[in-house]
N, C-alpha and C positions, 0 to 999 in steps of 0.2 A: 879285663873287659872294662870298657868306660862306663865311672861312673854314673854318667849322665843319662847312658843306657837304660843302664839298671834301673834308675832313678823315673824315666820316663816310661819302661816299660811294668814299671810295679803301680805307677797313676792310672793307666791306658788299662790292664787287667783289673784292675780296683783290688787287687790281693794289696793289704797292709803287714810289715813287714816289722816285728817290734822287735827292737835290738836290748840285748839284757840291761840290767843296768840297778844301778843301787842312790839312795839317797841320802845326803847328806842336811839336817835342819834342826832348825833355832826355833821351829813354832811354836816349840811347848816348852813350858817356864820349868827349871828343874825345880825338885821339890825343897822346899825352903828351910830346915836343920842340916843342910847338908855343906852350908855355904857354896853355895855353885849357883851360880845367877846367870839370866841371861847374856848372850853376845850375839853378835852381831857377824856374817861373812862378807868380806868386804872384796878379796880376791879368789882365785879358785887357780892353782899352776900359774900365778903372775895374771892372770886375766883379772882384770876391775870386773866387780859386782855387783849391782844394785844392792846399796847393802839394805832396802827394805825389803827384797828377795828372803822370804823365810825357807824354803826348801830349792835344794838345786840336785837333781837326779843326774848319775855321773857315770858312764862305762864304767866295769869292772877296771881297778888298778891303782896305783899310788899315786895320790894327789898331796899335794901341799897348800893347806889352807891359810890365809892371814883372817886372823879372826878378834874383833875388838870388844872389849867389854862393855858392860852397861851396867855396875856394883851397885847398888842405890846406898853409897854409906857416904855419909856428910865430910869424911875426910878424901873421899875419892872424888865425889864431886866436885872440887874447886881445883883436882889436876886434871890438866890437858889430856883429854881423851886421845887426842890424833895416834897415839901408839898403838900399833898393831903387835899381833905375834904370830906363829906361825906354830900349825900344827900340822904333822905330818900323817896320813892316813890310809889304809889301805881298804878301797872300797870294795866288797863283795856285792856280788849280784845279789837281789829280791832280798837288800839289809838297808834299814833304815838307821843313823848315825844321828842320835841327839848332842849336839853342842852346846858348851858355856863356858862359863868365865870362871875357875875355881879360885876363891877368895881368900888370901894369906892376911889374916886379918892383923898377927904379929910383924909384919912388915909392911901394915898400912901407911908408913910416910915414905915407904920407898918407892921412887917412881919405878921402877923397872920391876920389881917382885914380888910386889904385891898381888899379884895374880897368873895364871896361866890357864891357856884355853883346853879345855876337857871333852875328852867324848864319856858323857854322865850315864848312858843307856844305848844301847843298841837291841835295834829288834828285827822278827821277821817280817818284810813285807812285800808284796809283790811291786814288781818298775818294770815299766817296758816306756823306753820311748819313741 
């Protein structure tokens, strides 16, 4: 059936139609002995992202996130943030994914390994978009 149908016959009935869906987000700061700092989602499957976008609700399935850090330590801030990394993720329906940056603090002049993006908590929550 076209979806355009669908799409216009679900406006016309005013029946709303919410599709499941799970979310993935940076709103909340991880807790601070744990070394895992905020980051930042910059792509979502190759798609750019507003990376000031703190949560992004996503069909149930396997995404691949690039995700950038934001460490606040004095030797990390005078390198070049522009490097992404990439984490892979499998989204469940009505599951909220907190993301961050977990901080290798014994490889802080390496640019490349000093860090890697985390999923620090996951919860229940309801999504329908």
């Amino acid at each position: 059936m076209n979806k355009w149908f669908i799409a216009a016959f679900t406006l016309i009935s005013g029946v709303v139609v919410a599709a499941d869906c799970g979310t993935v987000s940076v709103f909340f700061s991880p807790p601070a002995p744990s070394r895992i700092y905020d980051a930042r989602i910059g792509e979502i499957n190759g798609e750019s992202r507003l990376i000031e976008e703190k949560e992004h609700k996503l069909a149930p399935g396997e995404y691949t996130l690039k995700v950038y850090e934001l460490i606040p330590d004095p030797a990390v801030d005078n390198r070049h943030r522009g490097y992404g990394k990439t984490l892979t993720l499998m989204v469940e329906k009505n599951k909220i994914y907190h993301i961050g940056a977990k901080y290798n603090h014994l490889e802080k002049f390496d640019r490349k390994n000093f860090w890697e993006p985390v999923v620090w908590k996951t919860d229940d929550s309801e999504c329908s978009i």
